[in-house]
C-alpha positions in Angstrom: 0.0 0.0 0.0 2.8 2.3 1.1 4.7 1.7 -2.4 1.2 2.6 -4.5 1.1 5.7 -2.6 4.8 6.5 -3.4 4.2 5.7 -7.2 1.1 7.9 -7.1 3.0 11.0 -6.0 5.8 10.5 -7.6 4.2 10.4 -10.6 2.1 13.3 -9.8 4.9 15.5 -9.4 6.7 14.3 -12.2 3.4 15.2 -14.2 3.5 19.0 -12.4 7.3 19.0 -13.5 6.6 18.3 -17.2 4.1 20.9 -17.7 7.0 23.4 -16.0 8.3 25.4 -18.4 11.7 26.6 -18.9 11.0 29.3 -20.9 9.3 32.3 -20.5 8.4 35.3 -22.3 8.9 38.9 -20.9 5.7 39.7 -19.6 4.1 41.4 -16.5 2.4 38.1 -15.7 2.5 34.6 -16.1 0.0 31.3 -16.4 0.5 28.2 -15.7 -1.8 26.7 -19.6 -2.1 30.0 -21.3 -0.5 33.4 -20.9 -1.6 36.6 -23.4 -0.7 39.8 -22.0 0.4 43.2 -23.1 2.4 46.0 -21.2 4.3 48.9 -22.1 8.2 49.0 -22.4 9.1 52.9 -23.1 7.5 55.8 -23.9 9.6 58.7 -26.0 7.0 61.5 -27.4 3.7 62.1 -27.8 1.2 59.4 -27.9 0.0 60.9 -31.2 0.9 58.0 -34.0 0.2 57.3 -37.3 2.0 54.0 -38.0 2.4 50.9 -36.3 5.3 48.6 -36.5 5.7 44.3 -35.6 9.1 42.3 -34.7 8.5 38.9 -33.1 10.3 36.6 -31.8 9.5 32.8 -31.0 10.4 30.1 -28.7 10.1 26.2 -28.9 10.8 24.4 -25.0 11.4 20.8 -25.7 12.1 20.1 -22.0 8.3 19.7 -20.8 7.7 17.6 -23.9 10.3 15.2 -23.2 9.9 15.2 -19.3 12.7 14.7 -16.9 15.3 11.9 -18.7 17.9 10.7 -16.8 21.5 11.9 -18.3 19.4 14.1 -21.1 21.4 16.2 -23.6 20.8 19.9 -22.4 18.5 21.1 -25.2 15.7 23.0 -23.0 14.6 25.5 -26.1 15.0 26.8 -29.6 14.4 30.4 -30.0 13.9 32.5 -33.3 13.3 35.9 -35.0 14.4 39.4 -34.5 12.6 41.5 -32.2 14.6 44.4 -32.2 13.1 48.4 -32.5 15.1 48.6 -35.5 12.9 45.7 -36.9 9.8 46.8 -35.7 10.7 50.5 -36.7 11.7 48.8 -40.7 7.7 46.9 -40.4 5.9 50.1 -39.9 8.1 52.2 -42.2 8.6 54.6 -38.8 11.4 57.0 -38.9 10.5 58.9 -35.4 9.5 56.6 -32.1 6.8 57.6 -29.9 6.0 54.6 -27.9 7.3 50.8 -27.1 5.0 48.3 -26.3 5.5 44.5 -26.2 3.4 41.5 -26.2 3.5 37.7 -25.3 2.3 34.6 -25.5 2.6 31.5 -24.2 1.3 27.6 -24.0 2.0 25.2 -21.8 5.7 26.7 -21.2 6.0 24.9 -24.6 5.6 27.4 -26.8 5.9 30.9 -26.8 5.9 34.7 -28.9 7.2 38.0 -27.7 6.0 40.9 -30.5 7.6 44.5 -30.1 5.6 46.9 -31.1 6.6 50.1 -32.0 4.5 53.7 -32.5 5.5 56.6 -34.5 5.6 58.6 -37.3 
């Protein structure tokens, strides 16, 4: 009875450990299944805009896919794209900055986006 018990929490807790992420995006909160929040980053000028301008980024965690694997290569997360102002700034055609914002997303800790988005003229 006392080993059931044991395999019953141990595999409870290596369930919890799986859907762990290690990655996260930069945002003002988190969630545990599904995070989408916005939040500002800078402001420079007036909030007076007339283009908008995207540069994402993206991120893949194979860790909580793959669980906890004895002697596992380290290979927690592939990460892609250019988030930069510069990009953002080249998306909207913006040659003057006005505001910085930035968004995320995130499943599971599996995957996840981060946008900059940038406001000007």
């Amino acid at each position: 009875m006392v080993k059931k018990k044991f395999i019953l929490i141990f595999l409870g807790w290596l369930i919890t450990l799986g859907f762990v992420g290690c990655m996260a995006t930069n945002a003002p909160v988190s969630g545990f299944i599904y995070n989408e929040s916005k939040g500002p980053v800078a402001a420079t000028g007036p909030t007076i805009y007339a283009k908008v301008g995207k540069a994402n980024c993206y991120v893949v965690s194979l860790l909580p896919i793959l669980g906890i694997v004895k002697n596992f290569p380290p290979i927690p997360s592939i990460g892609w794209g250019k988030c930069t102002v510069q990009e953002a700034k080249a998306d909207g055609a913006i040659s003057k900055v006005s505001i910085v914002d930035s968004e995320s997303m995130e499943i599971f800790g599996i995957y996840g986006r981060y946008t900059l988005v940038v406001y000007g003229e």
